[in-house]
N, C-alpha and C positions, 0 to 999 in steps of 0.2 A: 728651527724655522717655525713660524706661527702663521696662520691662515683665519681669515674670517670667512664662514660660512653666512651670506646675505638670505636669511630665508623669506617663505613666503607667505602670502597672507595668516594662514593659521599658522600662528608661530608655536604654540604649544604642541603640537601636530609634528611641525619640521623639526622642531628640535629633538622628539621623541626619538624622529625616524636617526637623525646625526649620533645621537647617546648610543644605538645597535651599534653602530662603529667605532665610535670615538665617547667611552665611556667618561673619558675623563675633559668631556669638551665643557668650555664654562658658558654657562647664560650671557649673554649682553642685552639681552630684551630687545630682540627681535632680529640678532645675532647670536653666532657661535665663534668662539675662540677656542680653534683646536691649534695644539700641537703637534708636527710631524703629519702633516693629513699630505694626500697624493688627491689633487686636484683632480686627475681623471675620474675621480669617482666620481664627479659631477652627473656624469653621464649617465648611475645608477642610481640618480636621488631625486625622486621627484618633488621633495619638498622645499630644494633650494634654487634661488633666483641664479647665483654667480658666488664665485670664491674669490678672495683676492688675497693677498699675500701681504702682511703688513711689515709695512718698511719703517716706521719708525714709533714709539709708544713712549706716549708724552705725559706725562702729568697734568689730570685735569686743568688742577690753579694756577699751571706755568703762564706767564703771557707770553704769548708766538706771534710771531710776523709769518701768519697763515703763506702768504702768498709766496714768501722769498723760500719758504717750504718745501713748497707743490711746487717752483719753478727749479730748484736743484733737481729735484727726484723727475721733473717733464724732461731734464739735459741727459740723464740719462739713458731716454728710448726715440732720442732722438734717430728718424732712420737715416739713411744714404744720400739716399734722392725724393724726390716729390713733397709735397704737401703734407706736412706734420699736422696730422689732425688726434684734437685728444680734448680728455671731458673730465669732468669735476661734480662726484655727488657728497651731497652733506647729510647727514641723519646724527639724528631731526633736520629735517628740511630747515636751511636756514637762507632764507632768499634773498636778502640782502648782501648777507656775508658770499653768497655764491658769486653776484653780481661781480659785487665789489672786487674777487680777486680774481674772476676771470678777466674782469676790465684792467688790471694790472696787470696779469699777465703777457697780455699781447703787445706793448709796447718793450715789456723786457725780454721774450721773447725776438722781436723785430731787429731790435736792438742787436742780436746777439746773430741778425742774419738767417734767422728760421724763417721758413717760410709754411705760415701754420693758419689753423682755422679750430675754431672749438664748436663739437656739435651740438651745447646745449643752449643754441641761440634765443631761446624761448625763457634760460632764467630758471629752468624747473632741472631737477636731478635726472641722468640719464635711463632712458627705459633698456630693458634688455637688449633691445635691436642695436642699439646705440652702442651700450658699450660692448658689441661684440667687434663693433667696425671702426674701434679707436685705441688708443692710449687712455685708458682711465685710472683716475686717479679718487678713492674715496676719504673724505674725513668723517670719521663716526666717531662721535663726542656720547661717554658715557659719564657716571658719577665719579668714577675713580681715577679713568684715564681717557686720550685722547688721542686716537688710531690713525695713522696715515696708512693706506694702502692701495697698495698696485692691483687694478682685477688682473686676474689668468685663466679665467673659466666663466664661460658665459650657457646660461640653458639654451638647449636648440628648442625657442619657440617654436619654431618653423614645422619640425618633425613631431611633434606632439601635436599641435594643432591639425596635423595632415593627418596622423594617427585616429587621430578624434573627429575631425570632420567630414573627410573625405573615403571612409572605409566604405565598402557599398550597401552593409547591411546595417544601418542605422533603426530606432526604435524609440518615437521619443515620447508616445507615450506610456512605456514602462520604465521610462528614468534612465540615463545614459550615466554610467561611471566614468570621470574623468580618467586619461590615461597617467597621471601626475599623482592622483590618489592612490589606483590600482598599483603602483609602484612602491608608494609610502606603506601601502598596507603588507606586500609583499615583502619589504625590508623588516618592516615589522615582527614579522613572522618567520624571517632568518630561515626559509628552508636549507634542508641537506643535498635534497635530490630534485625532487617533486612536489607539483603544487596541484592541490587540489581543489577545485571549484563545483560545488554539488548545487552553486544554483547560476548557473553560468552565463545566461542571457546571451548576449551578444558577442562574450567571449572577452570584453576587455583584458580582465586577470589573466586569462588563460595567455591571450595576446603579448600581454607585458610580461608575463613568467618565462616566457618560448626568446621574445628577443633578450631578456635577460642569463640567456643562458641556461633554463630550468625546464626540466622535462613536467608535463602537464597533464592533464585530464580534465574532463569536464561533463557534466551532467544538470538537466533540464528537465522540470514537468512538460517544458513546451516544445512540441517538435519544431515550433517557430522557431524557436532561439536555439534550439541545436542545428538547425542548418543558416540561422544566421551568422552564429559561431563556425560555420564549416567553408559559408564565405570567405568570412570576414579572416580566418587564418589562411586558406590559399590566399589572399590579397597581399598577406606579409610575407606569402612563401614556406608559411609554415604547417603541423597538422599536428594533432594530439586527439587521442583516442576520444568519443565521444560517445553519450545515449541518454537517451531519453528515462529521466528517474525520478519519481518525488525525492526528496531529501529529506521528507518525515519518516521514508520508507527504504533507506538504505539498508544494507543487513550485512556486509562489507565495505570493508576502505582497502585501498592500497596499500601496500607495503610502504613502510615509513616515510607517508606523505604528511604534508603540512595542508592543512586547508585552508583558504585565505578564499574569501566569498563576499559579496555584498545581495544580502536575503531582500526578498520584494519587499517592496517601502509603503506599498497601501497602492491607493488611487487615487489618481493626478488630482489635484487639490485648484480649486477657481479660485481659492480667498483664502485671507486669515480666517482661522476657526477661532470661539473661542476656546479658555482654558479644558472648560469641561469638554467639550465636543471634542479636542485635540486627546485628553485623557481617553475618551472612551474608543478614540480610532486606534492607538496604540494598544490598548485592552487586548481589541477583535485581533489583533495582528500578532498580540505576544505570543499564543497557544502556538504557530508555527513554526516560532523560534525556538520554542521551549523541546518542543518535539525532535526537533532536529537533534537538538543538541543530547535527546536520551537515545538516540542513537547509535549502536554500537560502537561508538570512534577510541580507536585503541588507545592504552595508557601512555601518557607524553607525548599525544598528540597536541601538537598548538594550532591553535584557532584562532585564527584574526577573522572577525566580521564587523561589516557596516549594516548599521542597525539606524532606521529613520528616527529622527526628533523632531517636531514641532519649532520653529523659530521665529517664535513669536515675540514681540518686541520686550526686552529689558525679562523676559521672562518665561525661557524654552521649556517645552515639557517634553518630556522624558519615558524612557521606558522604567516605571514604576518599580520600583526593589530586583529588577531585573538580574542586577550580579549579584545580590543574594540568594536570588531562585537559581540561579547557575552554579555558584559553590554548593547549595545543595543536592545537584546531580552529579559533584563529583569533580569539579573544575578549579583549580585555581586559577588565581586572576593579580598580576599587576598592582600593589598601590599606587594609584593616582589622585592627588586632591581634586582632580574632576578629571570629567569624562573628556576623552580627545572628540574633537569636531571640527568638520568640515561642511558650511554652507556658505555661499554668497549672501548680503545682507539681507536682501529683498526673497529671498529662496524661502516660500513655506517649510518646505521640509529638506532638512539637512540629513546630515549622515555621523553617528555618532561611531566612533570608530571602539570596538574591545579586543582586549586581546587575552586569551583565554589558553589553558594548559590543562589536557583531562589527567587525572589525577592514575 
């Protein structure tokens, strides 16, 4: 059985996080084609949209009567009783073609005595919310081939957003870590036991590791952020050891912990900078990073940190030979044809994700 992973906006990012699982998952550019995958794991991946399970793999240049397609494969989830409601996405968006075989479908449907409704009345491909509260059905047309598939897993927007908006100790001008990254990075990082967070802030990671199943710790220069992180885990019902500690000044780690951190990103930024000015904010901020990382952190330890960039248009800048100054403290690192990231378009500064291993 074969499944599509629908990932999310950073696709380079989501697919990284799917490869720790599923090594032998294949690219579709802006999907994953895994083999044998258990859709529950939805529920540990913060980088994907919805899974669906592909019902039929067709040959790009076949020509198909799309609709008589999608209306076999709709007869089969036909329910009992009520209102057969189901929906139809196409990637690449193709809105014509969408129209077109929704509009046929409901007549042969009718026809057949369903008594149905499709929720994509607006013409556009279903959002999450949607396709959690239907029968859907996707076509995803690549170069080689041409995917029909049934969703079976949908992201609980709902609980992440709640996670992220509604905790009581919020902080928004030191930068809020998504709970969907904080997750990515955590998979990332593949711990054993324990995860460890030396710059903790408001405790996201610490947060996502605890309901993930992983024992935690966490440590702050700011006594702020360690009792907002003391909040913010009795809210989830959870607690993990805490204290107040620079992170250039540790002289101990835990027993075979993984550390998975997102390090201070500067100062909340009014505007685009430009190149040089962005160059020289990155500068001021390296030495902290660097620090950290000459740190006692024992041999095989793995290091996942989110590290600021500049996201300036057609042309980010970057923390400067950064993972060359790292492998020479001692660290290996990953080959990646570039750096994982994570920022909204309009986001001065994003969040450059590495992933590191002390030697």
């Amino acid at each position: 059985m074969q499944h599509i992973f629908h990932l999310g906006r950073e696709t380079k990012l989501c697919l990284t996080e799917i490869l720790t699982f599923y090594p032998e998952a294949k690219d579709l550019g802006g999907f994953a084609l895994v083999k044998n995958a258990d859709p529950k794991i939805l529920k540990r991946l913060g980088g994907t949209i919805k899974i669906s399970e592909v019902k039929q793999e067709l040959p790009a240049s076949l020509p198909v009567n799309f609709t008589e397609l999608i209306f076999n494969e709709l007869k089969k989830n036909i329910p009992n009783s009520g209102k057969f409601q189901y929906g139809l996405s196409i990637h690449p968006s193709r809105t014509g073609l969408l129209k077109k075989i929704l509009k046929e479908l409901k007549p042969k449907l009718k026809q057949e005595k369903i008594s149905s409704r499709y929720l994509n009345q607006d013409g556009k491909n279903l959002s999450s919310i949607q396709s959690a509260n239907c029968t859907e059905l996707n076509l995803i047309f690549t170069n080689e081939k041409t995917y029909l598939s049934h969703t079976v897993a949908t992201q609980n927007i709902a609980a992440y957003s709640k996670r992220d908006y509604e905790r009581p100790a919020r902080d928004d001008m030191s930068g809020m870590l998504p709970p969907k990254l904080a997750q990515i990075m955590i998979n990332l990082a593949q711990p054993e036991e324990l995860v460890y967070d030396p710059f903790c802030g408001s405790g996201t990671i610490l947060q996502e590791a605890l309901l993930m199943g992983f024992q935690a710790k966490g440590s702050d220069l700011s006594e702020k952020a360690i009792s907002d992180s003391q909040k913010n885990l009795k809210w989830i019902g959870k607690e993990c050891p805490l204290e107040i500690k620079d992170a250039t000044e540790i002289d101990s780690y835990p027993k075979n912990c993984t550390i998975v951190a997102e390090s201070y990103l500067g100062p909340p930024q009014k505007g685009f900078p430009t190149p040089e000015e962005a160059k020289a904010a990155l500068a001021k901020l390296e030495p902290l990073y660097l620090d950290f990382l000459k740190t006692p952190i024992p041999s095989g330890t793995k290091v996942v940190l989110a590290l600021p960039f500049f996201n300036l248009q057609n042309n980010p800048i970057f923390l400067e030979n950064f993972i060359e100054k790292a492998k020479e403290l001692g660290y290996s690192v990953p080959a990646e044809e570039a750096p994982l990231t994570y920022a909204r378009k309009k986001q001065v500064i994003g969040r450059m994700i590495i992933s590191l291993r002390k030697k």
